[in-house]
N, C-alpha and C positions, 0 to 999 in steps of 0.2 A: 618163948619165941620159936615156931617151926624152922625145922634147920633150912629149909628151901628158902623160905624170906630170909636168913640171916643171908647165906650165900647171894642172895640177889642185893640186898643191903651193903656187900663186900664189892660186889663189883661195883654198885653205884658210887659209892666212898673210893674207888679204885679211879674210876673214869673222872671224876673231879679233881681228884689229885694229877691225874694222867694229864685233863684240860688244862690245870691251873697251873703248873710248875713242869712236866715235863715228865719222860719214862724213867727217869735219876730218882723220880722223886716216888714212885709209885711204891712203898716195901708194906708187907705184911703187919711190920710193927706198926705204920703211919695209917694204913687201912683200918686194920683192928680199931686205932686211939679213935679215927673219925668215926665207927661207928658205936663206939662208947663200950668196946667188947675188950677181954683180955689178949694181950698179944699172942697167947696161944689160941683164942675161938678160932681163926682162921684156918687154923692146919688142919682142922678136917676138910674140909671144901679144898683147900690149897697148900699143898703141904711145903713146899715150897713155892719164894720168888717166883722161880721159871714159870710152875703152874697156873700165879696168878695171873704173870701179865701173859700167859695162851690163852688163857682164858677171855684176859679181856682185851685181845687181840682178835679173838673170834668174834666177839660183841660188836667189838668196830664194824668190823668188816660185816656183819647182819644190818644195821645202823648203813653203812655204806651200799649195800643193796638195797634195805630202804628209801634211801636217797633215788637209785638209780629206777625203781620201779617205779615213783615219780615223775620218770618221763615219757615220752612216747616210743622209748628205743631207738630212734636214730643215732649214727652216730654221734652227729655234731652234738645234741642232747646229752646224750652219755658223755662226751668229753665235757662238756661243762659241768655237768654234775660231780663229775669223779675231779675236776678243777675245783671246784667251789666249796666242796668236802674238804679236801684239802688247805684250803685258804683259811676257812671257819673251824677245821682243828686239824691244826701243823703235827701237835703233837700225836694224835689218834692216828694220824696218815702216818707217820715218820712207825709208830711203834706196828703198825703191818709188815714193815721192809727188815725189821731185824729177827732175820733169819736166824741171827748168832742168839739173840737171847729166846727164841721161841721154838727151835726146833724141837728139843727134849723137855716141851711143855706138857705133852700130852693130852692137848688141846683138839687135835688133829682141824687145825687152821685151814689147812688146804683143802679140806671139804667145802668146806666155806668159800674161800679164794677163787678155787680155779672155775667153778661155776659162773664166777664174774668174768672171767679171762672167757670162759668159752661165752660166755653172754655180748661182749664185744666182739668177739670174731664173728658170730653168727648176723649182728645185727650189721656190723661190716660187709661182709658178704651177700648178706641181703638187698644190699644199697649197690654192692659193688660185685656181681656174681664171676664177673672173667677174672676177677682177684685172687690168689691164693689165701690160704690158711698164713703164708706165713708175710703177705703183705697183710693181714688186717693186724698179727700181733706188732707188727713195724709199725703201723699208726699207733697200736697201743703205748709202746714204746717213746712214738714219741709224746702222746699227751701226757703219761705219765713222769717225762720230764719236765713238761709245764707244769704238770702239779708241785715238783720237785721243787721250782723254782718259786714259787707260789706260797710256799708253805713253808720256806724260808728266807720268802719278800726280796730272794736273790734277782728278780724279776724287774723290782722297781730301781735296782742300782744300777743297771744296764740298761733302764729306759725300754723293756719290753712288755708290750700292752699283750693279759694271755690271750684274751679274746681273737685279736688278729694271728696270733702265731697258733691256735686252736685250728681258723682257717685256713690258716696256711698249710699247717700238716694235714689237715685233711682234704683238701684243695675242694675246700666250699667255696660254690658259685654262686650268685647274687640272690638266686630263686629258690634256693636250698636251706641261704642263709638267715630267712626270716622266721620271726619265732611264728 
């Protein structure tokens, strides 16, 4: 087996676990068993945890630009998308925010990430030019608390619909608002 396909084999066995049970659930020993390898084949690609899940923290977030280059770049589009990603995997979204388990991944994540982050400011700005830099990360902010809420269905116990609070932080107007 070339070592590149095992390691792409590692993350895939990684991100199903990650989908199916949660970032608790994701460990080098459970990886290895799903892809039929010894619990040591991983530690080249990943010599530890940490490295695994930056690694497949990086993926997400590839997978999540994916999603967003799907759209036409508007805002309203981008918050749905980066909403909907979240809704359809809680977990993949939740394991981007933990800074605690990924920073000494060696992943370098944030190559990844902030190009997203500037990707919403610009396209903010483009819609909203007398705006600052730091009013489009305050929309970011706030959609990404609807995702927050979304992605642990905290959303439906309080009776908030995301789509309406989408526009409302974004203060979409009726003509704006059609797909």
């Amino acid at each position: 087996m070339a070592d590149d396909d095992l390691r792409h084999r590692l993350l895939d066995a990684a991100a199903g676990l990650l989908d199916d049970s949660g970032i608790e659930a994701v460990t080098i020993r459970e990886t290895a068993r799903r892809c039929g390898v010894s619990h040591g084949a991983p530690r080249r690609h990943f010599p530890s945890r940490t490295s695994l899940l930056g690694h497949l923290a990086k993926r997400v977030a590839v997978e999540l630009g994916g999603e967003l280059d799907a759209t036409d770049e508007t805002p309203l589009r981008l918050a749905r998308a980066y909403v909907g990603f979240a809704a359809r995997r809680p977990h993949a979204f939740d394991l981007l925010l933990r800074h605690d388990l990924l920073e000494a991944s060696g992943a370098d994540l944030r190559s990844t990430t902030l190009p997203l982050i500037g990707r919403w400011r610009d396209a903010w700005r483009a819609r909203r030019p007398a705006d600052t830099d730091a009013d489009a990360l305050a929309r970011l902010t706030a959609v990404h608390g609807i995702a927050s809420l979304v992605s642990h269905h905290a959303h439906e116990v309080i009776g908030l619909d995301p789509d309406a609070l989408i526009d409302l932080v974004l203060r979409v107007d009726e003509d704006s608002h059609r797909s």
